[in-house]
C-alpha positions in Angstrom: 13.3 -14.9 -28.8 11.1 -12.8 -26.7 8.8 -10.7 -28.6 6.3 -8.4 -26.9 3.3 -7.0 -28.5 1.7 -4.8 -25.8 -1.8 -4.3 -25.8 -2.6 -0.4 -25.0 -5.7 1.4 -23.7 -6.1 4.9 -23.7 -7.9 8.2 -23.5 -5.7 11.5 -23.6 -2.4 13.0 -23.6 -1.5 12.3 -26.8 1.5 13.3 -26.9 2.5 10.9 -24.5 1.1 8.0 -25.6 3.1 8.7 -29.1 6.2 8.9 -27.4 5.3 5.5 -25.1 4.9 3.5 -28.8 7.6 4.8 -30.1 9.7 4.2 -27.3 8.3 0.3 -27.6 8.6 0.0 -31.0 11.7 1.9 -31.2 13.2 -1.6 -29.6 11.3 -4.1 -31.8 8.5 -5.0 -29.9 4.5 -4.7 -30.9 2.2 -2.4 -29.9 -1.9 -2.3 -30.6 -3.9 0.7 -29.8 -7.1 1.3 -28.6 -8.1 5.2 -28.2 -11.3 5.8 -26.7 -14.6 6.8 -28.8 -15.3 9.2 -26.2 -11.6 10.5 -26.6 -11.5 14.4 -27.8 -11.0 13.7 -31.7 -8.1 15.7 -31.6 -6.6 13.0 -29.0 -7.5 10.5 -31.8 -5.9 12.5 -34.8 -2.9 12.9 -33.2 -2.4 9.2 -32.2 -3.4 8.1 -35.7 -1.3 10.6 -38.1 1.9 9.8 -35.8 1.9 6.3 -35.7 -0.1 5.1 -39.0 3.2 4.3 -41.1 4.8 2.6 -38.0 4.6 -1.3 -39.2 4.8 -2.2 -35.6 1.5 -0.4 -34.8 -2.2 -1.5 -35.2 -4.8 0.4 -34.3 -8.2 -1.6 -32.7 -11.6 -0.9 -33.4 -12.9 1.8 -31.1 -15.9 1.4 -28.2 -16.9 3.6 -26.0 -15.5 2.7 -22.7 -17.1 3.9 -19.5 -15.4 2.9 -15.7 -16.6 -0.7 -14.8 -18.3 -1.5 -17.9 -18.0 -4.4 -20.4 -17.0 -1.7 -22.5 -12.9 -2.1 -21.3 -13.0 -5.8 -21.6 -14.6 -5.2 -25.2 -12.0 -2.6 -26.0 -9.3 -5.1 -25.2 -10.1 -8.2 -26.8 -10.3 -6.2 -29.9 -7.3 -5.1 -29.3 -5.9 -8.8 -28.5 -7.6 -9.6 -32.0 -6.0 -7.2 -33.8 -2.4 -7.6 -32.4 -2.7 -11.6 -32.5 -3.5 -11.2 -36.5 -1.2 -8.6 -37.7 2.2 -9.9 -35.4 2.3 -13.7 -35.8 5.9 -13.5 -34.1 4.3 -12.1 -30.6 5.7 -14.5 -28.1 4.2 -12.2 -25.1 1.0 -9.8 -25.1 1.0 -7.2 -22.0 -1.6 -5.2 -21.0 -0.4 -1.6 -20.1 -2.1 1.7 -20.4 -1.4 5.5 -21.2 0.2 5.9 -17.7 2.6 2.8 -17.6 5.8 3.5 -17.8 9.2 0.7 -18.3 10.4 0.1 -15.0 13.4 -2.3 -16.4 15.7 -1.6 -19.5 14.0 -3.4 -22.6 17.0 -6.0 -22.5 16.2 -6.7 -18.8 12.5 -8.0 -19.3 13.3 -9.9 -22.6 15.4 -12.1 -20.3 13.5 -12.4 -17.3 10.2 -13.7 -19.8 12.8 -16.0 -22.1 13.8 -17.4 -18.0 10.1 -17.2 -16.8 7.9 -19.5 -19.0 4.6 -18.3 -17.2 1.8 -15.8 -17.6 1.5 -13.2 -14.8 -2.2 -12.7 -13.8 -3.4 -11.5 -10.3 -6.1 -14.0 -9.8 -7.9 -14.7 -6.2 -11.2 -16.7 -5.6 -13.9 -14.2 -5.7 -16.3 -15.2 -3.1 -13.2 -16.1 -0.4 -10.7 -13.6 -0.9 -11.1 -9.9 0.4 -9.9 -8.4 -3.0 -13.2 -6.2 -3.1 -12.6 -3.9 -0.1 -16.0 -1.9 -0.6 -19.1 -1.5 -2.7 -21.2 -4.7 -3.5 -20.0 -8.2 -4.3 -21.5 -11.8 -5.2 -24.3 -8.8 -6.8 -21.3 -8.0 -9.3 -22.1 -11.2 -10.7 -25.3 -12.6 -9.9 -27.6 -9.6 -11.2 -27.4 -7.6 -14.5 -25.6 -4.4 -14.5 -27.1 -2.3 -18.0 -26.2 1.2 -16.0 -23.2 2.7 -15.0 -23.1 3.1 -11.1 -21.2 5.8 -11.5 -22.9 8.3 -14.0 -25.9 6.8 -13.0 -26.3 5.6 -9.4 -29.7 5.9 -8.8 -31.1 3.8 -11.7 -28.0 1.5 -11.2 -29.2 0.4 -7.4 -32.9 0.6 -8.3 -32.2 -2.0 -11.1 -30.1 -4.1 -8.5 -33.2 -3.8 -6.4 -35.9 -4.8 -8.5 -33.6 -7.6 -9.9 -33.5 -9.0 -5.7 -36.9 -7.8 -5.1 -37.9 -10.4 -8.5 -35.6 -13.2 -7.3 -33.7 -12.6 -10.9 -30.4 -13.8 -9.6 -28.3 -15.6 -12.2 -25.2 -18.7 -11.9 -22.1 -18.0 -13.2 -21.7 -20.1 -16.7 -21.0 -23.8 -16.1 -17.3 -24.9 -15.0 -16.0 -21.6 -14.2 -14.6 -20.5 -11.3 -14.8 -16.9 -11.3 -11.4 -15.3 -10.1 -10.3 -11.4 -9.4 -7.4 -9.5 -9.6 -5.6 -7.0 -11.5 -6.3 -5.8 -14.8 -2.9 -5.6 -16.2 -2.1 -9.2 -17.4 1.1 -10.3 -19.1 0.5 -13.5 -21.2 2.4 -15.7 -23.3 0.8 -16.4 -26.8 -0.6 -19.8 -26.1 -2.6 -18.5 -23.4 -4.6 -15.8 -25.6 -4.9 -18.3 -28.0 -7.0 -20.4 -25.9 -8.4 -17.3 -24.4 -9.9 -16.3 -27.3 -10.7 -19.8 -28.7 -13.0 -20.3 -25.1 -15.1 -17.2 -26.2 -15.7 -18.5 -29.3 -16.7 -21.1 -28.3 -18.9 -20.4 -25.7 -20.5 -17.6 -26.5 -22.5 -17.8 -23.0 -19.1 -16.2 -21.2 -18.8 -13.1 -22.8 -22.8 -12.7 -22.6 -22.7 -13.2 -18.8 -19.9 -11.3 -18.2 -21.0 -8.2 -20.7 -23.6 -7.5 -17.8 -21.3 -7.8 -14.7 -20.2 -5.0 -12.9 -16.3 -4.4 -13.0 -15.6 -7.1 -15.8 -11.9 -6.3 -16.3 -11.4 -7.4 -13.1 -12.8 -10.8 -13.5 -12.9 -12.0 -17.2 -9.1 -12.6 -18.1 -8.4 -13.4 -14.6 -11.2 -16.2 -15.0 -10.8 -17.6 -18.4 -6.6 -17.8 -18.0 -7.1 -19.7 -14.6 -9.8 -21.9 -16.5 -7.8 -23.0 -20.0 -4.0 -22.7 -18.4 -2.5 -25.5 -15.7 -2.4 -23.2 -12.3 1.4 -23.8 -12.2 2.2 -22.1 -14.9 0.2 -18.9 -13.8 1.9 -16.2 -11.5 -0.5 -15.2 -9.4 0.7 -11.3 -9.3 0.5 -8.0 -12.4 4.2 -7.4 -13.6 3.3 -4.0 -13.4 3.7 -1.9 -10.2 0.5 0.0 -9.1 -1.1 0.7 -5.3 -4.0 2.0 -3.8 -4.9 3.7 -1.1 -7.7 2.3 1.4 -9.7 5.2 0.4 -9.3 3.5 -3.4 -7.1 6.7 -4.2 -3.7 5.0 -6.6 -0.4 6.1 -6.0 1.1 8.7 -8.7 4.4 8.7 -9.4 6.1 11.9 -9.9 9.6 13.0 -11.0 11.6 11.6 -7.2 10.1 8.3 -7.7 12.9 7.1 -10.0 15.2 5.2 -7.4 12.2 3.3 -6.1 10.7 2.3 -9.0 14.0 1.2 -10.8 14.5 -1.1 -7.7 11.4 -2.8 -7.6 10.7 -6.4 -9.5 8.3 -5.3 -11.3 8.8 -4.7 -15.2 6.2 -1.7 -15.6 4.7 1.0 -13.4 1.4 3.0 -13.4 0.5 5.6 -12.8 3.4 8.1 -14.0 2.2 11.4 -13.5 1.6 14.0 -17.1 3.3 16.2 -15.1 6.2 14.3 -14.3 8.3 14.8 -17.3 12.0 14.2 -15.8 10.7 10.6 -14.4 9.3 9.9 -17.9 12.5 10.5 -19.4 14.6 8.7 -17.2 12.2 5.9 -17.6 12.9 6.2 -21.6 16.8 6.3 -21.0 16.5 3.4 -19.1 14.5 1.0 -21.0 17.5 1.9 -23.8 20.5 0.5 -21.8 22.1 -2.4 -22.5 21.3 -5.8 -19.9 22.4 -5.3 -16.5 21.7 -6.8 -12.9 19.9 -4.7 -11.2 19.2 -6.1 -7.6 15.2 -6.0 -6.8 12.8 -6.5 -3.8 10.0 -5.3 -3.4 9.5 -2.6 -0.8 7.1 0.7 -2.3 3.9 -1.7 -1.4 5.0 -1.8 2.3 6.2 1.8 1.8 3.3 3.0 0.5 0.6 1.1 3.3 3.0 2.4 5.8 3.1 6.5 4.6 -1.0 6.1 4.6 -1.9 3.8 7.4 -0.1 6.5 9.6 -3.0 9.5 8.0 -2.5 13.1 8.3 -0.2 14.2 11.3 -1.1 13.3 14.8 -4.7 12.8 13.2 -5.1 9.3 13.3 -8.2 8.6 15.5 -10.9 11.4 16.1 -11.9 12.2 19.2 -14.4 9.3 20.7 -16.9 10.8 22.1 -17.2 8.0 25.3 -13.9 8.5 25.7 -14.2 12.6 26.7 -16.3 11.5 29.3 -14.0 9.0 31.0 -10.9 10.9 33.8 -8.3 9.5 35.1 -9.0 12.2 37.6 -7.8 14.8 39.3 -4.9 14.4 41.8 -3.4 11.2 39.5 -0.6 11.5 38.0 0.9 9.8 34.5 4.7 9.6 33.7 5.3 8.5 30.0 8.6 7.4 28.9 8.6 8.2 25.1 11.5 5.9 23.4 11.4 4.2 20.1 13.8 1.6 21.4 11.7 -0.9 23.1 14.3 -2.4 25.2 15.2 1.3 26.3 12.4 2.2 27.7 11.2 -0.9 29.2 14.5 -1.2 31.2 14.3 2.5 32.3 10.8 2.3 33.5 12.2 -0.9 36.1 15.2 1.1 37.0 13.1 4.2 37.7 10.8 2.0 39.9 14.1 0.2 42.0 15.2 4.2 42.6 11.9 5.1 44.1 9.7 6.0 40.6 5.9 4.8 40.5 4.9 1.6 39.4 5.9 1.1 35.9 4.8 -1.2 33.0 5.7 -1.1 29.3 4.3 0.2 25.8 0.4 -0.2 27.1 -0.7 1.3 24.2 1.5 -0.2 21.2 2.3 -3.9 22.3 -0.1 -6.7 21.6 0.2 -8.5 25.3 2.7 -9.5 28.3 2.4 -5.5 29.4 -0.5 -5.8 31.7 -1.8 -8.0 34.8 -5.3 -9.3 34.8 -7.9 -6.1 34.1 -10.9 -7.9 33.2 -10.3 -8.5 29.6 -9.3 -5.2 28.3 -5.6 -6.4 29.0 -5.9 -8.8 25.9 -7.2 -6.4 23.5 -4.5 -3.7 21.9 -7.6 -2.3 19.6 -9.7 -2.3 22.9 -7.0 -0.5 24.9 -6.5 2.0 22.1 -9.9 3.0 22.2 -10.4 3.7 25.8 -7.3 4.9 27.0 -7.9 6.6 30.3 -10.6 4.2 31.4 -7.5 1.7 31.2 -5.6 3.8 33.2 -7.7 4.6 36.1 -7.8 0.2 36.5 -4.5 0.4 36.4 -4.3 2.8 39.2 -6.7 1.3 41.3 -4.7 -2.2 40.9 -1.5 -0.8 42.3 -3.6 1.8 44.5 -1.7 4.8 43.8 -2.3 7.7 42.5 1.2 7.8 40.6 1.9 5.8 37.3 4.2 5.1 34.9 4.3 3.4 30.9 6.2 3.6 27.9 5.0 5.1 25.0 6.1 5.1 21.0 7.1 8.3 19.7 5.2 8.0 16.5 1.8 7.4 19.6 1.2 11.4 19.9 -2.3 10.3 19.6 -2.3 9.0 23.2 -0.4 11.5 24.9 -2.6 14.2 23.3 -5.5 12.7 24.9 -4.0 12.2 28.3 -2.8 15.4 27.8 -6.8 16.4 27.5 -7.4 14.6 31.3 -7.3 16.3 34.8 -4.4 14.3 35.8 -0.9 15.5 35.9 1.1 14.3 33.0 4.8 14.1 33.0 6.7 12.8 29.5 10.4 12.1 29.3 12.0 11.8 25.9 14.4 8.8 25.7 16.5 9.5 22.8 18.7 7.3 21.1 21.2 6.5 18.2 19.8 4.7 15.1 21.6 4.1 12.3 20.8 2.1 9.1 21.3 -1.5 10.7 18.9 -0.8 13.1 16.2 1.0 10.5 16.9 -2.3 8.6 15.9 -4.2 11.5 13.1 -2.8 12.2 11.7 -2.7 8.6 11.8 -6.5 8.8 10.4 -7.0 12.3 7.4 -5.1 11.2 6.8 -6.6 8.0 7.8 -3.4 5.8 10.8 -5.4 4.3 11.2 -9.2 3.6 13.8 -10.8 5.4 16.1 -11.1 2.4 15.9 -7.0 1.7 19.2 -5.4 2.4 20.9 -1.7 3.1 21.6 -1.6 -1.1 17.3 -1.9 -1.6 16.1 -0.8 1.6 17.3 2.9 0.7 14.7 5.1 0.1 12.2 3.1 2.8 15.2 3.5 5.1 14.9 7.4 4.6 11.8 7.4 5.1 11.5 5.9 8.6 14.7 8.4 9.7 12.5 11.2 8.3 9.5 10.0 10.1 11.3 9.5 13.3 12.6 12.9 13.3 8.9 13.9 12.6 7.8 12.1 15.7 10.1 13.6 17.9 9.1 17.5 16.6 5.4 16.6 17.1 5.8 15.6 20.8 7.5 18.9 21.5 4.7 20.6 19.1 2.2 19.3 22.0 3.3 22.0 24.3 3.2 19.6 27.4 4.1 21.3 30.9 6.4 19.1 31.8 8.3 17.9 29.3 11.9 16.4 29.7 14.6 15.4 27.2 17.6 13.6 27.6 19.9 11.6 25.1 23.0 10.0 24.4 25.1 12.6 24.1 23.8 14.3 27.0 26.2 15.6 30.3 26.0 12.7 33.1 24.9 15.3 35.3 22.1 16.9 32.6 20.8 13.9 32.4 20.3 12.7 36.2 19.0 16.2 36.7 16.1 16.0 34.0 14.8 12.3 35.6 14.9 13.4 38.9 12.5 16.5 38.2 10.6 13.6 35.7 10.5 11.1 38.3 10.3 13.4 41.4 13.3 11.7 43.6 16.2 13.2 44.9 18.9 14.2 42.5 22.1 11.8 44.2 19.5 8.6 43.1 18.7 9.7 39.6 22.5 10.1 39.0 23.3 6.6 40.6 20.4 5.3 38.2 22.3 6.9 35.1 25.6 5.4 36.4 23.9 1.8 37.2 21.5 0.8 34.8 22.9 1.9 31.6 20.1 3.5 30.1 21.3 4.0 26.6 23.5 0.9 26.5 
């Protein structure tokens, strides 16, 4: 039988970690506690006089922890210690924190561990993944860390410095691999025996690593990957966190329930203080009784998605190469804005055959096939992206005309804002068209925000997203104030509709309406 003693870190709110072991324990399951030395006593009191008589609670010794010091690892293994000798039933020992909430009911994750005989540790080579997105590196290891970079940055780098300046670099102890990942490890009781077993053992690990930089990042990962056979290891955290490229982590707040619930993940961090509803909820559900609850995993893609995309219509700053670069006066750019690729490709060569410019497709938001030979910049959508009018005016002189036309992504306001900033004339047609789920659905897995197994049932709340988004798109390209802009849609009169292309394309009224009747533009 599946019995977990959780192995809990914390700092503050009080009141909320009391409720979080209670809610654990409430259900059988372990819990040790570490609180902070630099904790406000009171934090500590209140922790202590609440659960003292709980015989499903241990308290660990208290350290000092400080961000990215051996201190955490420290602060852990006593923990580990502590819960390993008072619960000799503990099949499972999961590392969670004041902000983790159940994302499963408790009868859920008993049955997915007693199915899944493995531990779940994030582990990645740490010299050949990209798991460190900024800050220093191999230096993490191969120099002694005895400040805290962040309290104390300028004696942290001058130490790195005199350490590289002395040639003081250092190997990593013998017949390790060093690994990274996540900090929040779920391990069966076999592991942490030989976990803790290795340090005794060697005492040379925990001396090298007690004067790395970010240890909890690289000790359990290392040591479970060194003393357990690589196929019983998982190589992701069962607990649901993300961060930002900025290093910002997501918080969840009280309209986060739906998402979290339906990922596969058994925990969540971080739950917000002030989220008190979701914090409930999360209690109620880690009550209920087993159920199947259908999973994928979608709030990752979600997430990179919602901040990839920045503030609104803020992308890119200006580049300042780019303000000197014109299209030039007397040109003249048509732009026909439709999410539907197909759409707005086939309109563009319909608008040419009825006497429209030159046309070619999403210049500025597909990879390749849109462009003929330009001398390189035709093969490069980052290139293109930066120097938008420059690729324009080639384009021009390779048809040598001075009118134009492309398609354009709604959610691209970035270039139309800067055409919009050129001497040319620019002309924009909205292409709308219906989307319903099946097609949101689509596109989530064409882009990679969905695997291909997700369906309508999981893909809700990422599916109301995009809708949302879409709808956002379409208000910012009117919020550009463009002097001529032209809509048309579905749903629009026959006769609306040839009306608004023909002042778009600048052709005679009787051929925009025999291109609406021919060419089925929102077929």
């Amino acid at each position: 039988m599946v019995q977990i003693a959780y192995i809990l870190l914390c700092h503050k709110n009080a009141p909320g970690v009391i409720q979080q072991a209670q809610m654990l324990t409430a259900h059988g399951d372990r819990i040790a506690i570490h609180v902070d030395r630099n904790a406000d006593d009171a934090v500590w009191a209140a922790i202590h006089a609440s659960l003292k008589d709980d015989q499903n609670v241990v308290f660990a010794k208290r350290v000092r922890c400080g961000w990215g010091e051996w201190s955490l690892v420290r602060a852990t293994l006593n923990a580990l210690h502590a819960a390993r000798d008072a619960f000799p039933d503990a099949t499972h020992f999961y590392f969670i924190s004041g902000d983790c909430m159940p994302a499963k009911p408790r009868a859920w994750i008993a049955d997915f561990l007693e199915r899944n005989d493995r531990d779940f540790v994030e582990h990645h080579d740490f010299y050949e993944s990209d798991w460190i997105k900024t800050g220093i590196k191999e230096e993490r290891l191969h120099y002694r860390h005895f400040f805290n970079e962040r309290k104390r940055k300028p004696l942290f780098y001058a130490a790195l410095g005199a350490q590289q300046a002395l040639g003081l670099s250092r190997p990593v102890p013998q017949g390790l691999r060093i690994m990274i990942g996540s900090q929040w490890c779920l391990m069966r009781r076999r592991t942490v025996d030989r976990v803790l077993d290795l340090i005794a053992k060697r005492r040379d690990i925990p001396r090298f690593f007690s004067t790395t930089w970010i240890p909890d990042e690289t000790f359990f990962q290392t040591l479970v990957m060194h003393v357990t056979p690589r196929e019983e290891v998982v190589n992701r955290p069962m607990t649901f966190l993300a961060f930002s490229d900025y290093g910002m982590p997501l918080v969840f707040h009280d309209d986060h329930y739906d998402l979290i619930r339906g990922q596969s993940h058994l925990f969540v961090r971080k739950v917000s203080e002030n989220a008190k509803t979701l914090r409930e909820r999360l209690r109620v559900l880690y009550a209920q009784p087993m159920e199947a609850i259908r999973t994928s995993d979608t709030a990752s893609s979600l997430y990179r998605y919602v901040t990839g995309r920045g503030r609104v219509g803020r992308r890119y700053a200006p580049r300042f190469w780019e303000r000197g670069g014109q299209i030039g006066r007397g040109n003249e750019v048509l732009a026909a804005v439709c999410k539907k690729y197909h759409v707005g490709k086939r309109f563009t060569s319909a608008a040419a055959r009825s006497g429209g410019p030159p046309g070619h497709g999403y210049v500025f938001d597909e990879d390749s096939g849109v462009l003929p030979p330009l001398g390189g910049i035709e093969g490069s959508l980052a290139k293109r992206g930066r120097h938008r009018r420059a690729m324009l005016r080639l384009l021009f002189e390779y048809h040598g005309t001075n009118r134009l036309m492309i398609c354009v992504d709604p959610n691209n306001s970035d270039a139309l804002r800067d055409l919009q900033g050129d001497q040319c004339i620019l002309r924009v047609l909205e292409i709308a068209t219906e989307i319903d789920d099946e097609y949101l659905l689509g596109h989530a897995h064409r882009v990679g925000l969905l695997p291909p197994e997700a369906g309508l049932a999981e893909a809700g709340p990422l599916l109301r997203t995009l809708d949302r988004q879409w709808r956002d798109d379409s208000d910012a390209l009117r919020d550009l104030g463009l002097a001529h802009f032209y809509a048309i849609g579905p749903r629009d009169d026959e006769d609306v509709v040839a009306e608004r292309i023909a002042r778009f394309l600048d052709i005679p009224t009787d051929r925009a309406r025999k291109l609406v009747r021919d060419d089925l533009i929102f077929d």
